[in-house]
C-alpha positions as CSV (number, residue, x, y, z in Angstrom):
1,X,0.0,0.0,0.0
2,X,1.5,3.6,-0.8
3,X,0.0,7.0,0.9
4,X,1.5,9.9,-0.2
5,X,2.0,12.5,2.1
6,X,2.3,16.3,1.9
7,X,4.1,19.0,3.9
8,X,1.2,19.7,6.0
9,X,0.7,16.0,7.2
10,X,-2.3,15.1,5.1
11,X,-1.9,11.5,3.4
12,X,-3.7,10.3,0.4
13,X,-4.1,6.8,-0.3
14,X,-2.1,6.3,-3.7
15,X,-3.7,3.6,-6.0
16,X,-2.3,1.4,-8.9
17,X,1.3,2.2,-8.8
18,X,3.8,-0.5,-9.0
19,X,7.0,-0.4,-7.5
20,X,10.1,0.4,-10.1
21,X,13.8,1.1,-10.4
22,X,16.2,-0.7,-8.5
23,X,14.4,-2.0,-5.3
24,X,17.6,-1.9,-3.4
25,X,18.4,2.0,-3.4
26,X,15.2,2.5,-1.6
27,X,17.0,1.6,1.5
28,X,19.0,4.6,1.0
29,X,15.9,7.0,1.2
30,X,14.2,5.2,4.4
31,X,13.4,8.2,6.7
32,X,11.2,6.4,9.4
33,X,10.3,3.4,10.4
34,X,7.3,1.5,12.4
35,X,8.3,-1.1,15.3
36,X,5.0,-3.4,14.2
37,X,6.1,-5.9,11.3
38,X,3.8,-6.6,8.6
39,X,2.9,-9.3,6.4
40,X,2.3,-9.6,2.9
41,X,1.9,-12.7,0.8
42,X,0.9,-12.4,-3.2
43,X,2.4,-13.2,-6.8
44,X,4.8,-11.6,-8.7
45,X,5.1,-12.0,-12.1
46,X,8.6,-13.8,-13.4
47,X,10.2,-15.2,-17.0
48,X,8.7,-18.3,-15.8
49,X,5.0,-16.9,-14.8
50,X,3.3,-15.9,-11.2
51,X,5.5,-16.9,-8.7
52,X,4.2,-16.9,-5.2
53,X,6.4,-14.2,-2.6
54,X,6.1,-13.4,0.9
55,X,7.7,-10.5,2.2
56,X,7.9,-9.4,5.8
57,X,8.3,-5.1,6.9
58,X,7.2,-2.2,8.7
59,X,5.8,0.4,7.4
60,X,8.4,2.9,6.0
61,X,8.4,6.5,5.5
62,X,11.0,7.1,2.5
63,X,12.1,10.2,1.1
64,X,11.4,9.5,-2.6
65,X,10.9,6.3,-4.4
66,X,10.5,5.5,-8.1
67,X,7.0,4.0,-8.9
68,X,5.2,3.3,-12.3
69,X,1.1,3.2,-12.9
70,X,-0.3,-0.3,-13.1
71,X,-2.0,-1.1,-16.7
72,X,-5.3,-1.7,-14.6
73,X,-6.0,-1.8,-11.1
74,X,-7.9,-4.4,-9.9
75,X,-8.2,-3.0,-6.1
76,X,-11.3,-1.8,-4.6
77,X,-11.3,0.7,-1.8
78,X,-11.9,-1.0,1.6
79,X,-15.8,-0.9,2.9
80,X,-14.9,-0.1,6.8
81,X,-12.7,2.0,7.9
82,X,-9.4,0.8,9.8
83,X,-10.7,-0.4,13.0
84,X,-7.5,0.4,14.8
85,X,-8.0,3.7,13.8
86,X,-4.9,4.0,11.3
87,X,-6.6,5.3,8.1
């Protein structure tokens, strides 16, 4: 999930981008960081077709990070809001 957020601390919920560039000098632009892991399990696409991947990370707050627009995004916004109060 990607929020973008603006000088004046208002976030916006940023739809349909995929991740681009070189994944790695991300880590270079991590500002912040939560202390509560989370978990994400999915596909990726590979030479070989969809690949199951799990990946395990708090949120982070980076400074800038390359993203694309997805050809179509498939996501619906959520019906409830966050009950832990978080969006």
């Amino acid at each position: 999930m990607v929020d973008r957020i603006f000088p004046d601390d208002r976030e916006e919920l940023f739809r349909g981008a995929d991740f681009t560039g070189t994944p790695l000098s991300a880590f270079s632009k991590i500002t912040a960081a939560d202390n509560a892991p989370d978990i994400f399990n999915g596909v990726r696409g590979a030479e070989s077709g969809w690949v199951p991947v799990s990946a395990v990370s708090p949120s982070l707050l980076l400074s800038q990070v390359e993203v694309q627009k997805k050809e179509k995004s498939q996501e619906r916004l959520p019906i409830f809001s966050d009950p832990v109060g978080k969006s």
